[in-house]
C-alpha positions, -999 to +999 in steps of 0.1 A: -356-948+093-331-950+064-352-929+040-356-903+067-315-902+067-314-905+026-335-869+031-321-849+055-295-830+045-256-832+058-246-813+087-209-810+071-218-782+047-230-762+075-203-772+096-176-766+072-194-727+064-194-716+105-156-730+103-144-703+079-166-681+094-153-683+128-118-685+113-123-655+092-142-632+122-122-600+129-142-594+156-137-630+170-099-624+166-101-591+185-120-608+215-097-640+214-065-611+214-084-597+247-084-630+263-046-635+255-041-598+268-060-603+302-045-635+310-008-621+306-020-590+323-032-620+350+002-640+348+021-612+350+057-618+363+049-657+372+047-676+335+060-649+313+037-636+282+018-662+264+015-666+228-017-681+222-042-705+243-057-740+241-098-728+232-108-751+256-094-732+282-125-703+274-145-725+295-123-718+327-122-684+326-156-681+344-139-698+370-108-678+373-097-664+403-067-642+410-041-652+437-027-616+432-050-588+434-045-576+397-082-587+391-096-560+416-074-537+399-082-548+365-118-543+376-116-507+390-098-494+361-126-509+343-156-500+363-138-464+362-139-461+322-176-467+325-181-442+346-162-419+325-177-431+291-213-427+309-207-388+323-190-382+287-228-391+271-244-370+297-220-344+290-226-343+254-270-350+260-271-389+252-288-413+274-268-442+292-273-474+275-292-462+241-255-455+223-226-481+221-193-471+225-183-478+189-210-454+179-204-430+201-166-426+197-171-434+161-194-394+159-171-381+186-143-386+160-160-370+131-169-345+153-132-339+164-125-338+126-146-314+119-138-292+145-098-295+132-110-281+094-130-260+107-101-247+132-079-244+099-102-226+080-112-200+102-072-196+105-064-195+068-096-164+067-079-148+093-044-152+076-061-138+042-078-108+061-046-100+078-025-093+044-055-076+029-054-050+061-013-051+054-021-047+014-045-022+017-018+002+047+005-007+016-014+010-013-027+037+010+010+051+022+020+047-017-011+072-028-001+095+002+041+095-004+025+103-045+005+128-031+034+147-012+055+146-039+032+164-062+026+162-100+059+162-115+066+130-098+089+151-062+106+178-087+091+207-073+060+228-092+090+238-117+101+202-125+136+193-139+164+221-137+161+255-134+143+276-165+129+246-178+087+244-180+090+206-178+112+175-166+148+179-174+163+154-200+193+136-197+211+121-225+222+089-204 
């Protein structure tokens, strides 16, 4: 019996490695914050908002019941987001169950991203086409006010002052 002891190797190692990992979880920390959340929601108006919990009190909450009916409601509101979530993947050709939320939401953003640029592009063409049409009614009532005013520049097929064969010069 001692040797078998002398071989196997110390639990504390591994025990010591699952403690930082279970203090260094995000996700952990986001489910504990739920917890928190849904019991003050629970408590609401009798014990004020809670700060933290005792972790042994995850084993009760199997066992909790609701003396107000804020659990019913807590439980439509949530059996109403999946109903929502689920016609959202029908509407969009996903089946129920084969995408997670995260994933889903997490393409639904690109998507919506996307869709902005693409938005903003298509307005900065339209916005460049725009003052090319403006530039181009621009040039073209230029040629024709050079056009009406002829040669000479809106003299008259004499140009300058009277007798003269070309423009008129004017010593100032």
């Amino acid at each position: 019996m001692h040797d078998k002891q002398l071989r196997s190797p110390s639990p504390l190692p591994a025990i010591l490695s699952a403690s930082k990992e279970v203090v260094r979880s995000k996700r952990l920390a986001q489910v504990l914050e739920v917890v928190l959340a849904f019991g003050n929601f629970m408590n609401k108006g009798q014990r004020g908002n809670a700060y933290g919990f005792k972790v042994s009190s995850l084993n009760k909450i199997a066992d909790t019941k609701s003396s107000i009916d804020r659990f019913s409601e807590l439980d439509d509101k949530l059996s109403e987001a999946k109903d929502k979530y689920n016609k959202s993947l029908k509407h969009f050709g996903e089946e129920e169950g084969r995408m997670q939320p995260d994933e889903f939401f997490g393409i639904f953003d690109t998507f919506l991203q996307s869709f902005s640029e693409a938005r903003l592009d298509l307005d900065n063409i339209q916005r460049r086409k725009d003052e090319e049409e403006r530039r181009a009614r621009m040039e073209a009532m230029v040629r024709e006010e050079e056009e009406e005013e002829g040669p000479h520049g809106g003299h008259g097929e004499r140009g300058g002052e009277e007798g003269g064969g070309g423009p008129a010069w004017r010593p100032w």
